[in-house]
C-alpha positions in Angstrom: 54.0 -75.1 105.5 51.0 -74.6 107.6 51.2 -71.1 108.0 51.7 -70.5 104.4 48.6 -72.5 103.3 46.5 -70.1 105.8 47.7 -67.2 104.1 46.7 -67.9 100.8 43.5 -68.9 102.0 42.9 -65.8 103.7 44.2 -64.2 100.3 41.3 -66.1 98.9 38.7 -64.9 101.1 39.3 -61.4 101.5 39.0 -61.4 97.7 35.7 -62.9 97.7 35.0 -60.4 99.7 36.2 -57.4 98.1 34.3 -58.5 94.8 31.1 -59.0 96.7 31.7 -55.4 98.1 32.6 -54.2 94.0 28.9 -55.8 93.2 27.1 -54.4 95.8 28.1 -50.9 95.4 28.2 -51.0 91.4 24.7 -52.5 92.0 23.6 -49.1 94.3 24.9 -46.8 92.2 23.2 -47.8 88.5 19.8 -48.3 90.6 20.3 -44.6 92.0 21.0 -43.4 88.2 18.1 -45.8 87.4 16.2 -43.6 89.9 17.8 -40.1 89.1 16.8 -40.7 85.1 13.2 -42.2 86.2 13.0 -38.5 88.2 14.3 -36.4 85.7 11.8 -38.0 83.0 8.9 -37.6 85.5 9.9 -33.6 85.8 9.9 -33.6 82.1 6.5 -35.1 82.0 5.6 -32.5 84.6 6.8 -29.2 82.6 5.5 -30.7 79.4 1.8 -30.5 81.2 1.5 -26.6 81.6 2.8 -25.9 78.1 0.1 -28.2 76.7 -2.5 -26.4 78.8 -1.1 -23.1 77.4 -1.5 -23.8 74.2 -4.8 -25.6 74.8 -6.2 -22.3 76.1 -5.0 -20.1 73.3 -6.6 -22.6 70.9 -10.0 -21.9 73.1 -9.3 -18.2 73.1 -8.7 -18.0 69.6 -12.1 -20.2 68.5 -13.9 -17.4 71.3 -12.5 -15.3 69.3 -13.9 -16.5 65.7 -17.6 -16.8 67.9 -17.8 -13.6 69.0 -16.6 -12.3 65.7 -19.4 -14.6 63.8 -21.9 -13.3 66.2 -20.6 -9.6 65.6 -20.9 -10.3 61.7 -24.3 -11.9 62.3 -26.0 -8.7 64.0 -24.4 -6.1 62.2 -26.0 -8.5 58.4 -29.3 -8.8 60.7 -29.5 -5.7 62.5 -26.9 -3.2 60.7 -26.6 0.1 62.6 -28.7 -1.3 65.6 -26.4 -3.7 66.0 -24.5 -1.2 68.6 -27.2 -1.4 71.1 -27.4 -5.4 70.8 -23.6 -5.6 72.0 -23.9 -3.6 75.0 -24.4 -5.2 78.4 -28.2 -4.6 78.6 -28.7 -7.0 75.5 -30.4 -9.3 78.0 -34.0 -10.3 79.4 -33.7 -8.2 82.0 -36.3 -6.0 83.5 -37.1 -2.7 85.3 -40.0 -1.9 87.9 -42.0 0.8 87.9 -44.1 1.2 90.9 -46.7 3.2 93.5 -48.7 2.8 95.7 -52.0 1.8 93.0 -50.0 0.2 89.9 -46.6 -1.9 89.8 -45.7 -1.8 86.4 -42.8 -3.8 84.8 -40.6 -3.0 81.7 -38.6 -5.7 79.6 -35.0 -4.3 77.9 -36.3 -6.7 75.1 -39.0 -4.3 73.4 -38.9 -1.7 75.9 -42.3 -1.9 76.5 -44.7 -2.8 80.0 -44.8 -6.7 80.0 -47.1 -6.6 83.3 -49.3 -4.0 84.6 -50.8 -5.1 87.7 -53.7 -3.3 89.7 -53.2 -2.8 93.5 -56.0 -3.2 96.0 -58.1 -5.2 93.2 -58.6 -8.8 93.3 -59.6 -11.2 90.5 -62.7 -13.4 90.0 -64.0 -12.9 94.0 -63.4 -11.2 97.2 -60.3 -12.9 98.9 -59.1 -15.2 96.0 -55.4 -13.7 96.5 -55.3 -13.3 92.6 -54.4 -9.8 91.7 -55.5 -8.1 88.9 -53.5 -8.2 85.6 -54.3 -5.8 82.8 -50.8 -7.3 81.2 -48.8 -10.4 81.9 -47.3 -13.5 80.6 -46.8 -11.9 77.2 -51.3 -11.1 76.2 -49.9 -7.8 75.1 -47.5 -6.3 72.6 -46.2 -2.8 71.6 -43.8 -2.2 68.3 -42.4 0.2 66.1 -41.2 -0.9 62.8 -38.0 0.6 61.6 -37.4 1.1 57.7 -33.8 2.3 57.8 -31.6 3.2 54.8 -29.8 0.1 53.8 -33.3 -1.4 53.4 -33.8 -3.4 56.3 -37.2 -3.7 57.9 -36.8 -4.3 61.9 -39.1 -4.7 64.8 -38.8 -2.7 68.1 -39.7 -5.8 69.4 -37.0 -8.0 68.6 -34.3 -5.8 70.1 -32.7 -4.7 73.5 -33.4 -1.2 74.5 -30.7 0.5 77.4 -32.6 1.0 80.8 -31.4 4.2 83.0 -33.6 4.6 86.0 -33.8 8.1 87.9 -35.8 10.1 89.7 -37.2 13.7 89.1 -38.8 15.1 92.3 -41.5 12.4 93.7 -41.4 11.0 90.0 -39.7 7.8 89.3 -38.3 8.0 85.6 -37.3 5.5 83.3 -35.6 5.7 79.8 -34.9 3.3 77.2 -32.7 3.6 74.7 -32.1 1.2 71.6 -29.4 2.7 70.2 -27.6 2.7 66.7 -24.3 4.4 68.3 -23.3 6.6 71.4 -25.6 9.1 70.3 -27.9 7.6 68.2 -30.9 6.0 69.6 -35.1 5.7 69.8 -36.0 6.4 73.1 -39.0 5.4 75.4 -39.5 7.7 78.2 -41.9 6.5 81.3 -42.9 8.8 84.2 -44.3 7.4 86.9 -46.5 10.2 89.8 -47.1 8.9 93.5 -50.5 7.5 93.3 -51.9 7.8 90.0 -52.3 5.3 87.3 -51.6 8.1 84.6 -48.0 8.2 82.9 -46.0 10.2 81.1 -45.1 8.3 78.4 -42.7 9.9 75.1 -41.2 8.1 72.0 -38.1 10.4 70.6 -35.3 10.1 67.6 -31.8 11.3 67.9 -29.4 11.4 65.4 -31.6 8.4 63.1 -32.3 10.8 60.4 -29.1 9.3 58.4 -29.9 5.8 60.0 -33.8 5.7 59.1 -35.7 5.9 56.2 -37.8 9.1 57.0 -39.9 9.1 53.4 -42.6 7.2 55.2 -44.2 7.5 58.8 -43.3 4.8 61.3 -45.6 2.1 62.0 -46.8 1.6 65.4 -48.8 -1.8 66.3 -50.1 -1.9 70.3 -52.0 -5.1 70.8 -53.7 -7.1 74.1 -55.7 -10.1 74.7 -57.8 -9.0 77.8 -57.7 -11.1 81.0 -61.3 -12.3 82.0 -61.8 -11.2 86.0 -65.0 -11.0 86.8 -67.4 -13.8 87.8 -69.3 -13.9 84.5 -68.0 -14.1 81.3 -70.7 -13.2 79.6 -71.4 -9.5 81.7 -67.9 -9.2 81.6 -67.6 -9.0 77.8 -70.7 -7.5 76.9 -69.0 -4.0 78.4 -65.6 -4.8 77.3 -64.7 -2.9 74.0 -62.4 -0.8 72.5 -63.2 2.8 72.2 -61.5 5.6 70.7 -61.7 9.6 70.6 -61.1 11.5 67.2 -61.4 14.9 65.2 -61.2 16.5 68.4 -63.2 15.2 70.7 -65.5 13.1 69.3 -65.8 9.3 70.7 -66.8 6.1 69.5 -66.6 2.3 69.7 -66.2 -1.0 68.3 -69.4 -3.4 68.5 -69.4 -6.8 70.2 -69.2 -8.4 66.8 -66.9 -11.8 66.5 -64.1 -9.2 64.6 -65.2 -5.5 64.1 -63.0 -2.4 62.5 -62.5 0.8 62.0 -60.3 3.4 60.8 -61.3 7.1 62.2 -58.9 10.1 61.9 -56.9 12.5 64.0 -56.7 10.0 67.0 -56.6 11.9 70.3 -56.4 8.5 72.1 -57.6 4.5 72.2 -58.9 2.7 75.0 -59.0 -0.8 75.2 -61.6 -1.5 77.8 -62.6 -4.1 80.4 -65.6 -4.2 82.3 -64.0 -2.5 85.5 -60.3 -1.6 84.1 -58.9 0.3 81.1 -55.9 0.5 79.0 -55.4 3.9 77.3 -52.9 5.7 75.0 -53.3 9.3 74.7 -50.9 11.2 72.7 -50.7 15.0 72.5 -50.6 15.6 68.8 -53.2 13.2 67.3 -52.7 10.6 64.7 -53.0 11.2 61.4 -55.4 8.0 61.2 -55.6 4.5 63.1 -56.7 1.2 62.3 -58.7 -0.8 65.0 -59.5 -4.2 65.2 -61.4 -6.3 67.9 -62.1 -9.4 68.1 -64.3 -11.7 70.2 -62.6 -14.6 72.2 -65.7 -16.1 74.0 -66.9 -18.2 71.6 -69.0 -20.6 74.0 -70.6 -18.8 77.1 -70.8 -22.2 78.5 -67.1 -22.7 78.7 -64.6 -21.1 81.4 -61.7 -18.8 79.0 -58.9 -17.0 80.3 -59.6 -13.9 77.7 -62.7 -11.9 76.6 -61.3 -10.0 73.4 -58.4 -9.2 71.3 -57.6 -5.7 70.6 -55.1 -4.4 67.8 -54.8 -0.6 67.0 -51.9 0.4 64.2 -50.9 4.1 64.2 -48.6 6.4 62.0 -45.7 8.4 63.8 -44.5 10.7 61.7 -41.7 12.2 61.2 -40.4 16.6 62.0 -37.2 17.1 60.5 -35.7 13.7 59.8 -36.9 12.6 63.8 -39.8 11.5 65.7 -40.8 13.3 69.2 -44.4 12.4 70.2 -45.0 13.4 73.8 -48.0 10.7 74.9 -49.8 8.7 78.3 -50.2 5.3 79.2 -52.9 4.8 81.6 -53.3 1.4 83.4 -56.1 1.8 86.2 -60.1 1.2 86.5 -62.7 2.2 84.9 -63.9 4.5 87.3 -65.6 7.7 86.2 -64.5 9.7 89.5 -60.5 9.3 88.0 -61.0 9.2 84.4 -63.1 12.8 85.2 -60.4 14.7 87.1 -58.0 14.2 84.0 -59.7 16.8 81.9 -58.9 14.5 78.7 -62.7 13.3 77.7 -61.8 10.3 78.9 -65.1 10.0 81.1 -66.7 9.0 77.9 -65.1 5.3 78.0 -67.3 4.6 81.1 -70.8 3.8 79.3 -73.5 6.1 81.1 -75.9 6.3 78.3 -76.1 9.1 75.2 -77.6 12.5 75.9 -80.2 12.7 78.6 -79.3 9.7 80.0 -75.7 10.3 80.9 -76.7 13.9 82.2 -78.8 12.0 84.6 -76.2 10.0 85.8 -73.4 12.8 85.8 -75.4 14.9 87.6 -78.0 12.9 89.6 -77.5 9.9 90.3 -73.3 9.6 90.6 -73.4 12.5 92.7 -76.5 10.8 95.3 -75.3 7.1 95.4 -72.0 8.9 96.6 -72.9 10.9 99.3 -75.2 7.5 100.1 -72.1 5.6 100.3 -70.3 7.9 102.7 -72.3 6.5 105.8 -74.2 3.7 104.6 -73.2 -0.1 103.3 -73.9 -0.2 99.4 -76.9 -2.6 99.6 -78.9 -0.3 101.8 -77.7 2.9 99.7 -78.9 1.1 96.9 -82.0 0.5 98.6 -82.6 4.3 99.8 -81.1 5.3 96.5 -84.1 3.6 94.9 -86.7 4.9 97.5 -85.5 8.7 96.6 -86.4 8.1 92.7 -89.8 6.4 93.2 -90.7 9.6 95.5 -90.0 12.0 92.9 -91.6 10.3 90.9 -95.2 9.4 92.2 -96.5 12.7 90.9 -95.9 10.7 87.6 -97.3 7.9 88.5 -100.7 9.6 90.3 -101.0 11.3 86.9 -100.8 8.1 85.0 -103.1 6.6 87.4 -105.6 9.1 87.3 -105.2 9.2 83.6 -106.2 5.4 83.5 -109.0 5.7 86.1 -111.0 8.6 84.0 -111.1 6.0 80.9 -111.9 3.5 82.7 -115.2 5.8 83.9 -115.5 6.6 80.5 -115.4 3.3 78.7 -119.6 2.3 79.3 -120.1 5.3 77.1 -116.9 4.8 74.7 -118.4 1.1 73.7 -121.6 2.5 73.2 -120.7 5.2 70.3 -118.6 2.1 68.8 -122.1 -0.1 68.8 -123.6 3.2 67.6 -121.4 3.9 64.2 -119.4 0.8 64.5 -120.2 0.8 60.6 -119.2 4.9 60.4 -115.4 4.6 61.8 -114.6 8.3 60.8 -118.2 9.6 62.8 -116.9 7.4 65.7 -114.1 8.9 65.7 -115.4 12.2 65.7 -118.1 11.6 68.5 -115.5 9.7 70.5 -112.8 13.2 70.1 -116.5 14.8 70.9 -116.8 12.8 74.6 -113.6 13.3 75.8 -113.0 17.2 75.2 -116.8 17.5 76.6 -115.2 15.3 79.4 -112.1 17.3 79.8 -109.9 14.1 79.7 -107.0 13.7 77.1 -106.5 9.8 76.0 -102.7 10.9 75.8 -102.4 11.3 79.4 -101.4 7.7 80.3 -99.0 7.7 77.9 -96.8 10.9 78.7 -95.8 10.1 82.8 -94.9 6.5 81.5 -92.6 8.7 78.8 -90.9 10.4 81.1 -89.7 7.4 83.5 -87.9 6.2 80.2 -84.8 8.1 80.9 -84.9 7.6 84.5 -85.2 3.3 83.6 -82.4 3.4 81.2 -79.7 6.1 83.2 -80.4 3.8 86.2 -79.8 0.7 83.6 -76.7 1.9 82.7 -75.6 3.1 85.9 -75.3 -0.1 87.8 -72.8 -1.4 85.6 -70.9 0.7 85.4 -70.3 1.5 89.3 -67.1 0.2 90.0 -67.7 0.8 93.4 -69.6 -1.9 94.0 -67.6 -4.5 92.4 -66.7 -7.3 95.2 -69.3 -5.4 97.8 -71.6 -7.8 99.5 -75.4 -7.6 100.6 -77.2 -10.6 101.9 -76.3 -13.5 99.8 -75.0 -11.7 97.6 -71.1 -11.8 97.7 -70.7 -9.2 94.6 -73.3 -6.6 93.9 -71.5 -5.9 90.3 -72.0 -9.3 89.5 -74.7 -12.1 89.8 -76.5 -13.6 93.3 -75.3 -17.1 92.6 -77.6 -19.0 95.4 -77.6 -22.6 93.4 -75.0 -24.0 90.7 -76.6 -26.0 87.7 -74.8 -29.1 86.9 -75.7 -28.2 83.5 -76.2 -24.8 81.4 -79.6 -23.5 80.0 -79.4 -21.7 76.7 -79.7 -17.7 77.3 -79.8 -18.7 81.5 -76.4 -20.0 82.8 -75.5 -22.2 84.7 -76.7 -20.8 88.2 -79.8 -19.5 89.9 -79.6 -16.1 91.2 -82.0 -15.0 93.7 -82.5 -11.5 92.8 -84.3 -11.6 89.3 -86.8 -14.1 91.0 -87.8 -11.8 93.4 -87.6 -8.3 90.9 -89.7 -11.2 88.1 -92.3 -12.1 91.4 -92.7 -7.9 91.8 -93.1 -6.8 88.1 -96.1 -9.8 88.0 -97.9 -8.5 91.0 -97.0 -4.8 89.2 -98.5 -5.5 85.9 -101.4 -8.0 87.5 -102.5 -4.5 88.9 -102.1 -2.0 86.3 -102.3 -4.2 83.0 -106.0 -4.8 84.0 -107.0 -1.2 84.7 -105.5 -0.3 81.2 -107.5 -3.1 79.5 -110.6 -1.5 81.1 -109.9 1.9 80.0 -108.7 1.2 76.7 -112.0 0.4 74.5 -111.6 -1.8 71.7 -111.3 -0.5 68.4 -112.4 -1.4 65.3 -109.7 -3.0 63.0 -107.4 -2.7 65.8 -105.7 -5.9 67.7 -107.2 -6.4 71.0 -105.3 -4.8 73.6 -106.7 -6.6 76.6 -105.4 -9.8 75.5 -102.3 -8.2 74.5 -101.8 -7.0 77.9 -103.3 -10.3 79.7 -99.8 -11.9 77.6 -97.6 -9.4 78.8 -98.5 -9.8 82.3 -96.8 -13.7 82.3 -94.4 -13.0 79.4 -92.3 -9.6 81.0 -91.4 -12.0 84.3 -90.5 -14.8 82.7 -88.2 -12.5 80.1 -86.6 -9.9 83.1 -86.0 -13.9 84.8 -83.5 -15.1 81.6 -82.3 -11.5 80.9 -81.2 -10.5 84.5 -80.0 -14.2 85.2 -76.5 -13.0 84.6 -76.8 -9.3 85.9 -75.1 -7.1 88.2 -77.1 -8.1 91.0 -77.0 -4.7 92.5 -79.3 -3.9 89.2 -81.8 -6.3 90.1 -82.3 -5.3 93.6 -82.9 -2.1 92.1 -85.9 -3.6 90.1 -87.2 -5.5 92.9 -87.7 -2.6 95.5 -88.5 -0.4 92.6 -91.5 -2.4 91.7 -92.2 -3.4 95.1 -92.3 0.2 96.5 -94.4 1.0 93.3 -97.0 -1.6 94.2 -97.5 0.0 97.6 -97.7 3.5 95.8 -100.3 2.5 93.3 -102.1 1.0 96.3 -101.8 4.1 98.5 -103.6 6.1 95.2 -106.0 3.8 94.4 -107.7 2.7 98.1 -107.1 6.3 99.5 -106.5 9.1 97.0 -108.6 8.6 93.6 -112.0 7.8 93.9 -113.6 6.3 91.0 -117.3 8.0 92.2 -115.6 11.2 92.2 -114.5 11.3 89.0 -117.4 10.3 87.2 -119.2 13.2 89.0 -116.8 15.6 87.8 -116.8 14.0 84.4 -120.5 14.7 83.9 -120.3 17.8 85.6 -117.5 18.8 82.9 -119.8 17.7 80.3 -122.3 20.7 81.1 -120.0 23.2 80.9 -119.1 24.7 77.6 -115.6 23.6 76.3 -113.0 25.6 74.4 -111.0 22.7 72.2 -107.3 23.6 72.3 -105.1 23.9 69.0 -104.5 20.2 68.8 -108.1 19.3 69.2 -109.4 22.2 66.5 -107.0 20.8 63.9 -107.8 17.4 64.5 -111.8 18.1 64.4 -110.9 20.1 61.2 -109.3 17.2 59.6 -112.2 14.5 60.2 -114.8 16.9 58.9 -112.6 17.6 55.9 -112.6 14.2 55.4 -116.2 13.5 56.2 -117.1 15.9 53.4 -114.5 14.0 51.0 -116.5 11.0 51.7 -119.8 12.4 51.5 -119.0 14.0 48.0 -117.5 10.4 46.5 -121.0 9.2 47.7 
């Protein structure tokens, strides 16, 4: 019985047991199905992802798509057939340099035109300031071309992208822009730049635009610039900036220093826009039909500090040859210096102001060619210095006539005052007895006045020369850090109507010499020079003069090249010391009257002058007796 009852519990167990195992494995095998469906899902998830990205970039594609073809749409409405040349790779702000070893020049693809023109070697304001000179930069200049084409669209150069290519012919660096209406269609700019010159070659050409353009009408050309200020004064600085222009075939003029001034002269050989020291020039080889040119004055308060002097505009025709333009011109970006503007052979010497007629002769041929063999061995103050020396030695022969001149009225006058107290109520017999004395005399009244005469052309070609040496821009002398500019030695806190702001040392000491000067020779004229009847008196004329000319040459030369003044003060200073030479130790005032009365006993032929003047008071004489 026992034995029995342990087997069925055993049957019991091992049941219990076999179910637990059922569970257990049942259990295992839905949480691995669990697991293998989880997995599956996750790998679904996963595949789903890249075929949502697909299509998400097709959809970006596609709306790329619809941009670029809106943008397309836009230019070709805007732009039409120069729409080609804005969806080519250099429809960007990019740039190209040209450069030498005087001028770095840079070019936009935007325009096609020179967005900065700088001057090598030259630095703004003052010696050492590390600014370099800018004739163009930071957008003071513009150059367009308006285009009238044949769907009636009116577009601007300006506003589009031009094709750069950059080569090299020879030495020459090249560089042609293209703005083009197709493969070959296209307006091209054309720059050629030479190893050191400031001179380029410079040509605007059509091809294949005659069925793109409207070619009834010339195209319209506009070049415009807002001139840097870079010199120390404003006001010197823009008195000898200007534009100037050369037309009907070689003639030249300018614009005045009006607030806006304008012009429109014919057959255009070329227009300058100039700066005191530097130049911007277009030439072109045929001329232009006519121009218009405008400037206009920046500085409206020489008080105040400005960053530009003038505003120049100049709009030119370029007309058309057989349905295309070709007009081979020169840009030139460089000083203002006479010695390069010369050697071009293009007139353009003319733009550097060295006075009309006699004057600039003297300068040409004198004075440019002296001061630059001076220069050669000595510093420019002391050229200046022996420059003046030379020109007061050639011409004390003028002076000792104008001296002696003065000295034989002056021994003449005791006698002069007593034929006025003798017909002071006869004017026309004084006059007579008075031509009387002084051909009996042998001395001509007119003698003093001809020497002074002829030092008029010398004073002005010297005037203008000084500013317009370039060479002496930024040279130093003494305290004087810039001999093209003026000798600051003390800054005002405040600024003095037609004076400045400054004191500069030079005009003191050129105002101290022409006092002294005319304290010597004003008196000696007053002596000689009688008093005549209804006549201002010219002694107290002269007595004025003698405090008024300093104090004027002070204000007026207060802002001047201070290589000018020097000028003035060893000029009047070396005078002083002639006139004293002539007067202590060469003219003797004894002398002369002996040889004055010793003329007076010798019989006198009168000359044709003196006949037809006698002829004409005794004519009238015998009028006036016969009214009587």
């Amino acid at each position: 019985m026992e034995e029995k009852k342990l087997d069925v519990n055993s049957i019991i167990g091992f049941g219990l047991i076999f179910v637990i195992l059922i569970w257990v494995m049942y259990n295992s095998q839905q949480s691995e199905v669990e697991e293998k469906a989880k997995q599956a899902q996750k790998e679904q998830v996963e595949a789903q992802k890249p075929q949502a990205s697909s299509i998400q970039k097709v959809e970006t594609d596609s709306t790329a798509i619809v941009t670029d073809s809106l943008k397309v749409l836009q230019q070709q409405s805007a732009l039409g057939a120069f729409a080609y040349s804005a969806s080519l790779p250099s429809a960007k702000n990019d740039f190209t340099t040209l450069e030498n070893e005087v001028v770095r020049l840079k070019i936009a693809n935007k325009g096609g035109y020179i967005v900065e023109a700088e001057m090598k070697g030259f630095e703004q304001f003052t010696k050492g300031s590390g600014k370099q000179v800018h004739l163009i930069k930071e957008g003071n200049a513009n150059f367009n071309i308006e285009l009238k084409t044949n769907d009636n669209r009116s577009l601007n150069t300006q506003d589009m992208y031009f094709e750069p290519t950059v080569s090299k012919d020879g030495e020459n660096h090249v560089v042609s822009l293209k703005l083009k209406a197709g493969n070959n269609q296209f307006l091209e700019y054309r720059y050629v730049l030479k190893p050191n010159e400031y001179m380029l070659d410079f040509a605007i050409r059509s091809q294949g635009l005659n069925t793109v353009l409207n070619t009834s009408n010339p195209l319209n050309l506009d070049w415009q610039i807002k001139t840097y200020r870079n010199e120390k004064s404003v006001s010197y600085e823009n008195r000898y900036t200007e534009l100037i222009f050369e037309y009907e075939g070689g003639k030249d003029d300018y614009l005045g220093q009006g607030s806006s001034t304008s012009d429109e002269p014919k057959d255009v050989s070329y227009i300058a826009f100039k700066q005191h020291f530097f130049t911007s020039i277009l030439l072109t080889d045929t001329p232009f039909e006519k121009a218009v040119v405008v400037s206009e004055n920046l500085v409206k308060d020489e008080e105040k500090d400005t960053l530009y002097t003038k505003q120049f505009k100049a709009s030119v025709p370029l007309a058309f040859q057989n349905g295309e333009v070709n007009y081979n011109m020169n840009w030139y970006y460089g000083p203002t210096d006479y010695h390069i503007l010369n050697k071009y052979d293009k007139n353009l010497d003319e733009i550097v102001p060295l006075g009309w007629g006699i004057f600039g002769w003297i300068n040409r041929y004198i004075f440019i060619p002296t001061f630059d063999f001076l220069i050669l061995f000595l510093p420019f103050g002391i050229a200046i210095i022996v420059l003046t020396i030379l020109v007061r030695i050639a011409m004390s022969p003028v002076t000792y006539k104008s001296y002696l001149s003065q000295a034989k009225m002056k021994v003449l006058r005791p006698e002069i005052m007593e034929l006025n107290t003798k017909f002071g109520k006869d004017p026309m017999k004084k006059q007579q007895e008075t031509m009387k004395l002084y051909s009996k005399a042998g001395v001509n009244p007119m003698a003093g006045c001809l020497p002074a005469l002829l030092q008029i052309p010398v004073f002005y070609a010297l005037f203008s020369f000084f500013p317009s040496a370039i060479d002496l821009r930024q040279k130093s002398f003494l305290w004087a850090d810039d001999l093209s500019s003026f000798d600051s030695v003390i800054n005002l806190p405040f600024y003095i109507p037609f004076y400045g702001n400054h004191v500069s040392l030079f005009p003191i000491l050129a105002s101290i010499a022409i006092f002294f000067y005319m304290k010597m020779t004003t008196g000696d004229q007053a002596m000689s020079a009688p008093p005549q009847e209804g006549m201002p008196d010219m002694g107290k004329i002269m007595k004025m003069m003698i405090y008024l000319s300093p104090i004027m040459m002070l204000f007026f030369f207060n802002n001047f090249a201070s290589g000018l003044s020097l000028y003035y003060f060893i000029s009047n200073t070396i005078t002083i010391g002639i006139m004293l030479v002539i007067k202590n130790y060469i003219i003797d005032e004894k002398k002369i009257h002996a040889q004055i009365q010793e003329n007076k006993t010798k019989p006198k032929s009168m000359n044709r002058f003196q006949r037809k003047m006698q002829e004409m008071m005794e004519e009238a004489e015998k009028q006036k007796n016969l009214k009587k």
